[in-house]
Backbone as a printed PyTorch tensor [residue, N CA C, xyz], in Angstrom:
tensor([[[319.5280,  20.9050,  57.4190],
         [320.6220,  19.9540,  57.2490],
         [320.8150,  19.6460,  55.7750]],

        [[322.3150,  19.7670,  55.1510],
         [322.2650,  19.3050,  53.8750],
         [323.3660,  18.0480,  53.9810]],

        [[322.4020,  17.3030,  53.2150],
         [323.3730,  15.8490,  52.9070],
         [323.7650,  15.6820,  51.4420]],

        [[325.3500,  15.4460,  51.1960],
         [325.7630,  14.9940,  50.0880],
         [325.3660,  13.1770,  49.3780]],

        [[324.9370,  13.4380,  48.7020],
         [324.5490,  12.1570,  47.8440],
         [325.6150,  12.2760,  47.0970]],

        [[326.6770,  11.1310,  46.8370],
         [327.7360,  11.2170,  45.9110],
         [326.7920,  10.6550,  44.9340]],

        [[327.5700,  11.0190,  43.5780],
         [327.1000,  10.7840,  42.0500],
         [328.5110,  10.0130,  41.3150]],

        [[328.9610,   8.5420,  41.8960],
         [329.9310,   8.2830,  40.7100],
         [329.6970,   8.3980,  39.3880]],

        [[328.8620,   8.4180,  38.7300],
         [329.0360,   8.6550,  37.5550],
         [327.8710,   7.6690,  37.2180]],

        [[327.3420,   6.9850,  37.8390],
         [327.0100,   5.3800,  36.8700],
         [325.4140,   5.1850,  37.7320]],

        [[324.6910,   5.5720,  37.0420],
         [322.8470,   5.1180,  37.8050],
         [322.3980,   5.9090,  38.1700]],

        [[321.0850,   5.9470,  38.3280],
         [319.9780,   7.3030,  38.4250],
         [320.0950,   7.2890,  40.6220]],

        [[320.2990,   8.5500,  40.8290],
         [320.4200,   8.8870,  41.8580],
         [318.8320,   9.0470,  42.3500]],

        [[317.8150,   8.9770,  41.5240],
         [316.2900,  10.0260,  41.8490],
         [316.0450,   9.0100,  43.2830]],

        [[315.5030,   8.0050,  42.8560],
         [314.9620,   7.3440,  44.3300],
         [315.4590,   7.6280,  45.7000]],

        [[316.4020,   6.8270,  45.3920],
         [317.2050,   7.3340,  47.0110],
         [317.0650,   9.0370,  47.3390]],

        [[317.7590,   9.7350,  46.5240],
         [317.6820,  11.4770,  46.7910],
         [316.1220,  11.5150,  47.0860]],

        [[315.2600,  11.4300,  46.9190],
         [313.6730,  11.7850,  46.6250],
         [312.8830,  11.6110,  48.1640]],

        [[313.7750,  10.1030,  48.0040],
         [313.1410,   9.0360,  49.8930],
         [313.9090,  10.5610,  50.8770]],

        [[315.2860,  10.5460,  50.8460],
         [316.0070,  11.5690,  51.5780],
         [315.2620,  12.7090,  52.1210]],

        [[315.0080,  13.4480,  50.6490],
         [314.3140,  14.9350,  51.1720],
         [312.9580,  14.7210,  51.3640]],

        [[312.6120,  13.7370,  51.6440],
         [310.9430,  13.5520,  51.9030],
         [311.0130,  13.8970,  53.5050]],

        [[312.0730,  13.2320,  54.0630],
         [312.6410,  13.4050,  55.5400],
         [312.9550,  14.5860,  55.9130]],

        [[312.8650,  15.5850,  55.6210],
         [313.0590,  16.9920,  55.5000],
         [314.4620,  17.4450,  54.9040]],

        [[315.4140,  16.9130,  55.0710],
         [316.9320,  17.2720,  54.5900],
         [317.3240,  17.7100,  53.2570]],

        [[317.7900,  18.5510,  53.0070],
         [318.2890,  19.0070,  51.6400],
         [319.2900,  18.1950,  50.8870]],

        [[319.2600,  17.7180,  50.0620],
         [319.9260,  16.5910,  49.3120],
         [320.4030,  17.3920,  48.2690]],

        [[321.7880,  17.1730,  48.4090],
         [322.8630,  17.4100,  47.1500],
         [323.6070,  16.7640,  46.7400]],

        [[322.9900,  16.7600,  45.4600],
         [324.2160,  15.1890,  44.3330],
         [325.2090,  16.0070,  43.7050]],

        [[326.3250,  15.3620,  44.1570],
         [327.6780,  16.0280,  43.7070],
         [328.7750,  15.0110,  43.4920]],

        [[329.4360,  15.1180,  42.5670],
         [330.6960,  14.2440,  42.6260],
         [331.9320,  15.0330,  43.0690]],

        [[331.7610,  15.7550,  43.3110],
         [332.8730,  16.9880,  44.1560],
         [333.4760,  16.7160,  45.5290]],

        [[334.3250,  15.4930,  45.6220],
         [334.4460,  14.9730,  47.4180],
         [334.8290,  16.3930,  48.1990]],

        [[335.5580,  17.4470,  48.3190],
         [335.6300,  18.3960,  49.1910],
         [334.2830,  18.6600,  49.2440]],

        [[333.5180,  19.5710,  48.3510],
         [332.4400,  19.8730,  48.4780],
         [331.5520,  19.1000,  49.4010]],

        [[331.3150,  17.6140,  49.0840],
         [330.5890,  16.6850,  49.6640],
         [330.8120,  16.9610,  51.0760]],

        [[332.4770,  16.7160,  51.5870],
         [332.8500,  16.4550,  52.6020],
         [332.3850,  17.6330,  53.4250]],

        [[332.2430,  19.3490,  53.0530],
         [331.6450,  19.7350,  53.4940],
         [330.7430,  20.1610,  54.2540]],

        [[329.6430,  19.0720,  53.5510],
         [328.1270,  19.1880,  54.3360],
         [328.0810,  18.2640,  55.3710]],

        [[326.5660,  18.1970,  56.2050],
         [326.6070,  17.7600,  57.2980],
         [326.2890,  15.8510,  57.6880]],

        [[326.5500,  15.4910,  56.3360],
         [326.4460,  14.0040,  56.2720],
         [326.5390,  13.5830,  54.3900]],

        [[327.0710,  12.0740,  54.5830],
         [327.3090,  12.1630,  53.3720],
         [326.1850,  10.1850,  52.8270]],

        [[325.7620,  10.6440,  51.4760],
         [325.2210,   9.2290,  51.3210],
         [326.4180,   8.5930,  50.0810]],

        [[326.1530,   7.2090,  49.9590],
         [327.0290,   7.1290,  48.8730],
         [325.9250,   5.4810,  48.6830]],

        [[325.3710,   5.9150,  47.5720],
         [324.2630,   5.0410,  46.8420],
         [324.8670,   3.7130,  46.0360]],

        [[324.0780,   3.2940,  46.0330],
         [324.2970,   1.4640,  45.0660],
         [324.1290,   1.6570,  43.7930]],

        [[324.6730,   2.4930,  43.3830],
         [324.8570,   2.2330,  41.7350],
         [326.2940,   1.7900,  41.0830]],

        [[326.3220,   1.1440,  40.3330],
         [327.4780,   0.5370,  39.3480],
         [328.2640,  -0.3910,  39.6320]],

        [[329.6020,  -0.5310,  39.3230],
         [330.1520,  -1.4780,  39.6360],
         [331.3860,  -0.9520,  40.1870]],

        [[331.9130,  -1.8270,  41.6400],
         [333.1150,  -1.1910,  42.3660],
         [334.1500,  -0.7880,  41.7730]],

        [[334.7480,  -0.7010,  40.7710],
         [335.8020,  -0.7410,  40.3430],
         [335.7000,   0.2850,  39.5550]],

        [[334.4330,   1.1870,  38.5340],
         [333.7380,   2.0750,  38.6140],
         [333.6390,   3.3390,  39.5140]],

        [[333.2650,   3.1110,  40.7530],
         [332.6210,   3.9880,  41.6740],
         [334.1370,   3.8190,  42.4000]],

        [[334.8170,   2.9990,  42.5320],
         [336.5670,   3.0220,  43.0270],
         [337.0860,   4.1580,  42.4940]],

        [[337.1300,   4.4140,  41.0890],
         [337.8910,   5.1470,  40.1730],
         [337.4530,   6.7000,  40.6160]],

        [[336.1030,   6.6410,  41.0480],
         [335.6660,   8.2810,  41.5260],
         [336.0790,   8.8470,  43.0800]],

        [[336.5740,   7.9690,  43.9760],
         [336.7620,   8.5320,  44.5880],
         [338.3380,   8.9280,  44.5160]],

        [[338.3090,   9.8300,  45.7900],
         [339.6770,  10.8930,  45.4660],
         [340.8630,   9.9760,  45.5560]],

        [[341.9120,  10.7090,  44.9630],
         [343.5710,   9.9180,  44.7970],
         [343.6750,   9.9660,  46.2070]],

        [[343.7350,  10.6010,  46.9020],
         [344.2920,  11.1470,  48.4110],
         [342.9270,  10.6300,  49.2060]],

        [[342.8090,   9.0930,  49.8490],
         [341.9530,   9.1560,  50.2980],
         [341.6670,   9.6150,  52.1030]],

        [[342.6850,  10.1300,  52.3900],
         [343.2340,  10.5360,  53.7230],
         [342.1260,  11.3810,  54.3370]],

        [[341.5070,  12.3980,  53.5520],
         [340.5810,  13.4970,  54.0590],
         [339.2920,  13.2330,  54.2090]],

        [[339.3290,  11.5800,  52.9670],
         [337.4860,  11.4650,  53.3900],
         [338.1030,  10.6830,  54.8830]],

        [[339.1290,   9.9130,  54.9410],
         [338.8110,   8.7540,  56.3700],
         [338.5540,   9.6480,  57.1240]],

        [[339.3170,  10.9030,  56.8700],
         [339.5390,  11.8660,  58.4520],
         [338.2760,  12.3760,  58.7950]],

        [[336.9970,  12.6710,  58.0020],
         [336.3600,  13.0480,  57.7070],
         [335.0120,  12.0240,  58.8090]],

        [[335.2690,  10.7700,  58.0360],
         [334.7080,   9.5910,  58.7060],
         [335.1700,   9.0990,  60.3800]],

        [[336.5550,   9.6960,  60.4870],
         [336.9310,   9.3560,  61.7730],
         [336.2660,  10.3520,  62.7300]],

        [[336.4000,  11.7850,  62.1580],
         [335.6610,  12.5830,  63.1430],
         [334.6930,  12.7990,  63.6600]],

        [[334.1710,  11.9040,  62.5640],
         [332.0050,  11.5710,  62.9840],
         [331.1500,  12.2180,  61.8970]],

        [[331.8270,  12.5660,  60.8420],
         [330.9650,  13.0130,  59.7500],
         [330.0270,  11.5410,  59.4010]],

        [[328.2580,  11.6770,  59.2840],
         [327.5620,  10.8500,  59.2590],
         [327.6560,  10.1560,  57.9760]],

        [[327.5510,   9.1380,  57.6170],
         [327.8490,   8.3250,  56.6510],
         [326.7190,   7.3030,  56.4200]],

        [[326.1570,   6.8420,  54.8390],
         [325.1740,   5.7550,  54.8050],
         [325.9910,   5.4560,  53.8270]],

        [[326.3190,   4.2600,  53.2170],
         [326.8670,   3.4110,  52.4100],
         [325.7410,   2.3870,  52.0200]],

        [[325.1410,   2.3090,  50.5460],
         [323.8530,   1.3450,  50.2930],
         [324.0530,   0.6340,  49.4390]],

        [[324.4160,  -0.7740,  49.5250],
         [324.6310,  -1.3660,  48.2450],
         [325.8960,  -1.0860,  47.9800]],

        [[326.2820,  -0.8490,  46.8240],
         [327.7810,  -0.6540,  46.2780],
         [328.2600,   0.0800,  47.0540]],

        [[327.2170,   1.0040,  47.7770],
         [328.0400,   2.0250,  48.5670],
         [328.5340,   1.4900,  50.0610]],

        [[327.8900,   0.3070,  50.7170],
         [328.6730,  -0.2420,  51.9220],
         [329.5370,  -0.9890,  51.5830]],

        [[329.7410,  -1.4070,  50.3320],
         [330.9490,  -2.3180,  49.9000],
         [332.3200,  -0.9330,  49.3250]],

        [[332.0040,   0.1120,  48.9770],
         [333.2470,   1.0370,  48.8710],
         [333.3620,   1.9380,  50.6150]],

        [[332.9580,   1.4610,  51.5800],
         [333.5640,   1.3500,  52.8490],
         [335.0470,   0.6320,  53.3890]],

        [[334.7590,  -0.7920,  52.1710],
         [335.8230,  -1.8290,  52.4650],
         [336.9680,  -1.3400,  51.9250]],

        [[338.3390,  -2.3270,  51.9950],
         [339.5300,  -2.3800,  51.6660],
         [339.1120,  -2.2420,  49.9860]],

        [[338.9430,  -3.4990,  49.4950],
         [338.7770,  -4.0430,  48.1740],
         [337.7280,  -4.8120,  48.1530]],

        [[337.4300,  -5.5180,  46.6200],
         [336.6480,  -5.9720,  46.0660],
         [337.2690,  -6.8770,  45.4430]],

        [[336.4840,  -8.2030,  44.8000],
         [336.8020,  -9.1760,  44.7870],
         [336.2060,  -8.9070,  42.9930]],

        [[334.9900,  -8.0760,  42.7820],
         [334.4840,  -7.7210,  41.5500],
         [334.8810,  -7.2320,  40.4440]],

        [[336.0720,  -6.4970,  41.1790],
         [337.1610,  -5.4280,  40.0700],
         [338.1600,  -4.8870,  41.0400]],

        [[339.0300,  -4.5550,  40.1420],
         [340.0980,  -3.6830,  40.8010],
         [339.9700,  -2.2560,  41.2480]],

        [[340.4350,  -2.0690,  42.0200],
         [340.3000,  -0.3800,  42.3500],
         [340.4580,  -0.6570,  44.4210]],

        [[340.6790,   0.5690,  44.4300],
         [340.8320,   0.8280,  46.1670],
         [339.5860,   1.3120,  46.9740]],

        [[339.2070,   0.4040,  47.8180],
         [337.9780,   1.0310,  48.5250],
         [338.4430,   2.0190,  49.8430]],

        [[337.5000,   2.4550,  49.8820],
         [337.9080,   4.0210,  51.2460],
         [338.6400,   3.3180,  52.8320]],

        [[338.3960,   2.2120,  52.7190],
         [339.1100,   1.9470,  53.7030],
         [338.6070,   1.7540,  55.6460]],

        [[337.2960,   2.4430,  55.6350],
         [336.8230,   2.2850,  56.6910],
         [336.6700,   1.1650,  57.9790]],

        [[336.3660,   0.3130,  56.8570],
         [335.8230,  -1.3450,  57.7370],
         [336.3420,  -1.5210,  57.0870]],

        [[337.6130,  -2.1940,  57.9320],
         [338.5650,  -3.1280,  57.2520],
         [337.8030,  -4.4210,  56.7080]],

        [[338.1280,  -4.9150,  55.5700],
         [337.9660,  -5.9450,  55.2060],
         [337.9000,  -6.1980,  53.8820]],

        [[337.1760,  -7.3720,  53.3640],
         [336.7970,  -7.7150,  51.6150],
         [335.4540,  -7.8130,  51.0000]],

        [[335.4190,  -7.3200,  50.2750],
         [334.2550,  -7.8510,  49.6320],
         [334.4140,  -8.7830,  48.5800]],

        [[333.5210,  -9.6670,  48.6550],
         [333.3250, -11.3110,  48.2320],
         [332.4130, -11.6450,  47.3440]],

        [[332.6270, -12.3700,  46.1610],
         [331.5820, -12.7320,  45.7860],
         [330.4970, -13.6320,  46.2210]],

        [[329.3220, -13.5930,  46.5040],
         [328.1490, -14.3830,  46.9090],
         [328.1210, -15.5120,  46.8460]],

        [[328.4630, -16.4730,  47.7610],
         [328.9440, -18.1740,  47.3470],
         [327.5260, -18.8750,  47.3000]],

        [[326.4590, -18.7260,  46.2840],
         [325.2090, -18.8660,  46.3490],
         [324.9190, -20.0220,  44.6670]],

        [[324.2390, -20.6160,  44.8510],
         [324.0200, -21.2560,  43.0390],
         [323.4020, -20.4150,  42.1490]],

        [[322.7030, -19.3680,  42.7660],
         [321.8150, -18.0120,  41.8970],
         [322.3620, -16.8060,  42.5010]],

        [[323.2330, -16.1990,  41.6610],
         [323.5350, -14.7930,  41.9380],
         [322.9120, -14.0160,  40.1470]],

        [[322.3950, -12.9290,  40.3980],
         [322.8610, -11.6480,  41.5850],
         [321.4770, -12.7780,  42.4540]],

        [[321.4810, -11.9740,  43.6420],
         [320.2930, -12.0450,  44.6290],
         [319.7100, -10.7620,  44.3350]],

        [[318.4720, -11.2310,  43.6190],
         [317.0470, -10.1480,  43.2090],
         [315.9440, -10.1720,  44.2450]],

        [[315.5930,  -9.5490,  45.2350],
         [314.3630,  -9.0290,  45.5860],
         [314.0690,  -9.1500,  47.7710]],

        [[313.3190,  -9.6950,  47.4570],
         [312.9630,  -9.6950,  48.8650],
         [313.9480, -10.6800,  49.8250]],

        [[314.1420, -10.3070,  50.8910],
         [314.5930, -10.8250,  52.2290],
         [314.6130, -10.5180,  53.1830]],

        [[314.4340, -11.5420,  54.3550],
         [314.7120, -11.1920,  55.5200],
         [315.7000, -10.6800,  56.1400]],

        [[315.7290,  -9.5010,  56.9820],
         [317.1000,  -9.1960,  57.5720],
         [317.0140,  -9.5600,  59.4780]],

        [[317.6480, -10.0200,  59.5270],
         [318.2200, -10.7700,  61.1900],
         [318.9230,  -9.0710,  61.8590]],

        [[317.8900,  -8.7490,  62.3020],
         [318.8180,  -7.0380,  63.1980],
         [319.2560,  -7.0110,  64.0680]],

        [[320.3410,  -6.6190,  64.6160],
         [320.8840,  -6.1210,  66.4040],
         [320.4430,  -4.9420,  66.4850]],

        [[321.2690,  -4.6730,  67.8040],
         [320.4700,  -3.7420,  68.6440],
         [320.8480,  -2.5000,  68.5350]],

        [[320.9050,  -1.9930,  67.0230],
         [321.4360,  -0.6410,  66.5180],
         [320.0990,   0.2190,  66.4050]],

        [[320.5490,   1.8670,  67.0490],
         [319.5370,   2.3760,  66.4220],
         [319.0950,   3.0620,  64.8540]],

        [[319.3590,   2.5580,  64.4040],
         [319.2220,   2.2790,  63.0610],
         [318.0420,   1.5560,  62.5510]],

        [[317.5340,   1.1670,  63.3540],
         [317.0010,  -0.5190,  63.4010],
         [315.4320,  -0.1970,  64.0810]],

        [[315.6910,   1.1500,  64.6920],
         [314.5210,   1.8180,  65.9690],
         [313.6380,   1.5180,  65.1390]],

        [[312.1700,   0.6300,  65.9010],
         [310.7320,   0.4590,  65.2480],
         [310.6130,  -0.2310,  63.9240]],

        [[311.9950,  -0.8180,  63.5960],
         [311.7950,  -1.9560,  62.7190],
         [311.7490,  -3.1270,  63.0570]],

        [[310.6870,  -4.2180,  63.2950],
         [310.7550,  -5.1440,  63.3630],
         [310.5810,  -6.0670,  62.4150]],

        [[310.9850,  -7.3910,  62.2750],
         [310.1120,  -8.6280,  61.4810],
         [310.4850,  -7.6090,  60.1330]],

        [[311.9360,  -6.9770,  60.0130],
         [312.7210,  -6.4280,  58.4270],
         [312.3630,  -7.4310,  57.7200]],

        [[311.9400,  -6.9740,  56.3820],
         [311.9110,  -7.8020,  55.1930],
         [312.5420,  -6.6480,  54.0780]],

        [[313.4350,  -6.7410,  53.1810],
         [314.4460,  -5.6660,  52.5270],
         [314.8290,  -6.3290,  51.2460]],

        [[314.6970,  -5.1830,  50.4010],
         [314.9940,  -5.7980,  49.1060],
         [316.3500,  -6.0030,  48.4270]],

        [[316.8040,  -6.7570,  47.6230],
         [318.3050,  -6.7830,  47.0810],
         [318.1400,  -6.9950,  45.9160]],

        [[319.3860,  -6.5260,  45.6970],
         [319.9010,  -6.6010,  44.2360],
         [321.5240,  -6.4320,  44.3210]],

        [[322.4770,  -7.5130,  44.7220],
         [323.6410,  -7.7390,  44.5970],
         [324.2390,  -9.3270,  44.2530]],

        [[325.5690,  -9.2740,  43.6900],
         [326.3410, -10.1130,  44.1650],
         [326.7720, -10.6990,  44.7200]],

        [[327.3120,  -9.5000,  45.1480],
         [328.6560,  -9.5690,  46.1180],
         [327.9960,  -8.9010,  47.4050]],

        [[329.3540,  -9.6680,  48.5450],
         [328.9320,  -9.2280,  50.3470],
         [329.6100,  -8.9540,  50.4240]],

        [[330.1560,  -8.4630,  51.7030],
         [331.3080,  -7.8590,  52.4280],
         [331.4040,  -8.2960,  53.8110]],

        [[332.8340,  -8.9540,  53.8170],
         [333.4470,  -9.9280,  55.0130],
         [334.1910,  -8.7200,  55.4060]],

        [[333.4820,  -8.3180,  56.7780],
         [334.5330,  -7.6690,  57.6160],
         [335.5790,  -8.1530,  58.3460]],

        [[336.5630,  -7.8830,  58.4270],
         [337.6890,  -8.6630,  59.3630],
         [337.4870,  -8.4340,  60.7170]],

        [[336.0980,  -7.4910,  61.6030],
         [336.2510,  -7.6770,  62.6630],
         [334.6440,  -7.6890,  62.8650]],

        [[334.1100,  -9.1930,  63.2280],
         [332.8240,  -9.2630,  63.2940],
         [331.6660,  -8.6730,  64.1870]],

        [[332.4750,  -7.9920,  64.8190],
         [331.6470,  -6.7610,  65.7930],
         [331.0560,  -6.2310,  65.0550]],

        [[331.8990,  -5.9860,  63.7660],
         [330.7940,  -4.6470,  63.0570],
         [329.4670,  -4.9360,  62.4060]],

        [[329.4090,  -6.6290,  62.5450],
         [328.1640,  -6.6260,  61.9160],
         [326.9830,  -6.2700,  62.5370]],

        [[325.9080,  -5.6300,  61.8560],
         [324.9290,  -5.3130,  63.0750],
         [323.3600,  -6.0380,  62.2250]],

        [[323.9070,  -6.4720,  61.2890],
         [322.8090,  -6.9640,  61.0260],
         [322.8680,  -8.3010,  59.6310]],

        [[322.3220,  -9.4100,  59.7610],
         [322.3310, -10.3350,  58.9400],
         [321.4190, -10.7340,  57.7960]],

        [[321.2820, -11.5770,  56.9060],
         [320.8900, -12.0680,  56.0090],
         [320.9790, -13.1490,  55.4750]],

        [[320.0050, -14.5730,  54.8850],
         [320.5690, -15.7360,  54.4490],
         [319.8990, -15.7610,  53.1040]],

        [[321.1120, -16.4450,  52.0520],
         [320.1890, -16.6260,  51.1400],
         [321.1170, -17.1420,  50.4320]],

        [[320.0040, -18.6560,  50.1720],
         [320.4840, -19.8860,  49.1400],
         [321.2290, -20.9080,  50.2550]],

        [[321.0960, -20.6070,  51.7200],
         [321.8900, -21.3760,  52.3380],
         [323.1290, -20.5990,  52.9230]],

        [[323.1740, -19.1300,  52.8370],
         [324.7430, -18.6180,  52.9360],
         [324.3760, -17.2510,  53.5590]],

        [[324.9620, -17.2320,  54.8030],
         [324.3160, -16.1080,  55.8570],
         [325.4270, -15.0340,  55.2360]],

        [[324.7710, -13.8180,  54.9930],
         [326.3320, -12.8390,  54.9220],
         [326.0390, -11.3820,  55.8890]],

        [[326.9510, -10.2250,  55.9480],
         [326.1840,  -9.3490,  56.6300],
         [325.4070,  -7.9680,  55.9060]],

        [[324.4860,  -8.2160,  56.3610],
         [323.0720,  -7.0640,  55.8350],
         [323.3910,  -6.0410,  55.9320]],

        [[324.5840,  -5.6950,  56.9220],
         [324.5290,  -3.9720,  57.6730],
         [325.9210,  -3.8860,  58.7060]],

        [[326.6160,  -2.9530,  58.2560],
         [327.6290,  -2.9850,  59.3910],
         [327.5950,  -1.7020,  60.0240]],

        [[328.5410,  -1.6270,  60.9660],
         [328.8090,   0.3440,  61.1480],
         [330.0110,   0.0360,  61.8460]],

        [[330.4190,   1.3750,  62.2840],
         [331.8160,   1.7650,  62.6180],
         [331.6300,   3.2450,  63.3920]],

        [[330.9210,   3.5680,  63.6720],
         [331.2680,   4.5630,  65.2250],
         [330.1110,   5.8490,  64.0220]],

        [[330.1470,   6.4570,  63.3950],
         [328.3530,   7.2690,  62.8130],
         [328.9240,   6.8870,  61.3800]],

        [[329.0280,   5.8860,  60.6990],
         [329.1610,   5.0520,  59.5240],
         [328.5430,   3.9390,  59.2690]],

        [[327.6560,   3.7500,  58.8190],
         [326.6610,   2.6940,  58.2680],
         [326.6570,   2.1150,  57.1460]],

        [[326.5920,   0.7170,  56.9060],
         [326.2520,   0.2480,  55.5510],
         [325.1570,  -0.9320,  55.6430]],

        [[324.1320,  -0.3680,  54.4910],
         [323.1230,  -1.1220,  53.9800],
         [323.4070,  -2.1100,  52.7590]],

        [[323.7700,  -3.4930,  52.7730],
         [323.8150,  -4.2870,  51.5320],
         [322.4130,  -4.3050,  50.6830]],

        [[321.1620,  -3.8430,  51.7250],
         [320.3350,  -3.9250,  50.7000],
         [319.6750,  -2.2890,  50.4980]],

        [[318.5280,  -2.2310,  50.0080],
         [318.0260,  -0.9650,  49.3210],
         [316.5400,  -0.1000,  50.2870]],

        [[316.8010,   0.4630,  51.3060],
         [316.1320,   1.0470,  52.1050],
         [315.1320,   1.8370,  51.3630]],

        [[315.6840,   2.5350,  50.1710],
         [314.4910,   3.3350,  49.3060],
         [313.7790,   2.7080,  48.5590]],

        [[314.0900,   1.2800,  48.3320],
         [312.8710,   0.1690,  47.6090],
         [312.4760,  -0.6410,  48.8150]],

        [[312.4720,  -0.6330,  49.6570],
         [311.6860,  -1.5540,  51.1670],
         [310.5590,  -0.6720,  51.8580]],

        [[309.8910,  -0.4460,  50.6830],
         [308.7180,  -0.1850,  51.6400],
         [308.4310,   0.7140,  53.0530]],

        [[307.5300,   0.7940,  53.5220],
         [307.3790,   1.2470,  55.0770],
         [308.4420,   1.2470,  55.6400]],

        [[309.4670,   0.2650,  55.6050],
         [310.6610,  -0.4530,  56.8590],
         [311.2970,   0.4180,  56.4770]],

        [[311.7320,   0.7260,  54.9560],
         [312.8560,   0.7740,  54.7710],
         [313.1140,   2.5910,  54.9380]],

        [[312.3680,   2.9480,  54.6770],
         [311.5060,   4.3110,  54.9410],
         [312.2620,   4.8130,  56.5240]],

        [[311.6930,   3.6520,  57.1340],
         [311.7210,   4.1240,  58.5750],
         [313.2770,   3.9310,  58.6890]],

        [[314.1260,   3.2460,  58.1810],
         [315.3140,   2.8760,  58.6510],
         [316.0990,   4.4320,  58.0470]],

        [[315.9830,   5.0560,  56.6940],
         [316.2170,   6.0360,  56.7090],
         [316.0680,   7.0060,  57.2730]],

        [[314.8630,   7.2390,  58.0830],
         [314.0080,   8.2740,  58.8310],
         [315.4130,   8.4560,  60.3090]],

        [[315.7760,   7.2620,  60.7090],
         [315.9270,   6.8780,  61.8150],
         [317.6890,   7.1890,  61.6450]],

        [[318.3530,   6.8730,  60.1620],
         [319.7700,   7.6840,  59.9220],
         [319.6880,   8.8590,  59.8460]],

        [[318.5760,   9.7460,  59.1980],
         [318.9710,  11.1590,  59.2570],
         [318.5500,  11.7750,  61.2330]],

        [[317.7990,  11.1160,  61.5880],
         [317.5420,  11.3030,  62.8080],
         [318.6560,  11.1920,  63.7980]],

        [[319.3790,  10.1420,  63.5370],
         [320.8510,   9.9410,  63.8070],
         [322.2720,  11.0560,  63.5220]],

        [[322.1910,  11.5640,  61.5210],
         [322.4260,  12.5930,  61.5810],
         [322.5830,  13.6530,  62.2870]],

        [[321.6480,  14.0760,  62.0730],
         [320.8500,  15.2780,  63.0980],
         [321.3000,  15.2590,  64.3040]],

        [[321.7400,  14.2730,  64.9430],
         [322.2810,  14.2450,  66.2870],
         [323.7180,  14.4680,  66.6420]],

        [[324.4320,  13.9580,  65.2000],
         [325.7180,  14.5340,  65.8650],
         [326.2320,  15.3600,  64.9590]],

        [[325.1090,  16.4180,  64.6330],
         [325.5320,  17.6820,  64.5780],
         [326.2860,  18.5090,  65.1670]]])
């Protein structure tokens, strides 16, 4: 199985790619969206800033949705489940459009949110053999979906619940960082390419 790791342009791809092919899968960093779209699942990592990583994806964003509608597997981590959304509240630029909605800045007295937290999970398998999640962050900004089904998983912090994790039919997004969480977070990847792999 080869999975595209997009490369906007902006942050070291090694961790995440590294956690990936530890799982057996062949990992290819490309900023090439046909190419990407290609292979048999695509990641799109938490590096930079939306408006940034906006600017890299394609003018014509018609072929990745179609791409996403047909069941091509998808992880969105960090910046990357927030360029799922409509827009951003951080910068200008157009997000892919998937899960409808916004992303928001963090209505918290300490932003960014640095490090450990609890995540509140449903009953996604995504989630298989994780219990008692504890997951690390490093964001701002959340993302308010306009249709709260999609949340599949939560988070509070400073007083202000937002969502940890959404999906949309084999499309996933992680607000926090699965390749810095330890054991859990390990397993939660283990458990997307396993997912992958399935709707091959």
């Amino acid at each position: 199985m080869k999975i595209a790791l997009f490369d906007y342009g902006a942050g070291n791809l090694h961790s995440l790619g590294k956690a990936v092919e530890a799982l057996g899968p062949e990992v290819v960093v490309t900023s090439d969206w046909p190419a990407a779209l290609a292979l048999d699942a695509l990641l799109l990592p938490g590096v930079g800033a939306f408006g940034h990583a906006a600017a890299a994806l394609p003018d014509d964003l018609a072929p990745l949705r179609s791409a996403l509608e047909a069941g091509l597997p998808c992880l969105g981590i960090c910046l990357g489940m927030q360029l799922l959304f409509d827009a951003s509240d951080e910068s200008a630029g157009e997000g892919i459009g998937y899960i409808p909605g916004r992303v928001t800045r963090l209505k918290a007295s300490i932003v960014p949110q640095m490090g450990w937290n609890d995540v509140e999970t449903g009953p996604d398998p995504i989630f298989d053999g994780v219990a008692g999640l504890v997951a690390y962050y490093a964001n701002s900004f959340v993302c308010a979906p306009g249709d709260p089904d999609r949340v599949i998983a939560t988070s509070e912090y400073a007083g202000v619940r937002f969502a940890a994790s959404a999906r949309r039919a084999n499309t996933w997004g992680l607000q926090f960082h699965p390749e810095k969480s330890s054991t859990q977070g390990r397993r939660i990847l283990e458990n997307w390419v396993a997912l992958a792999r399935g709707a091959q």
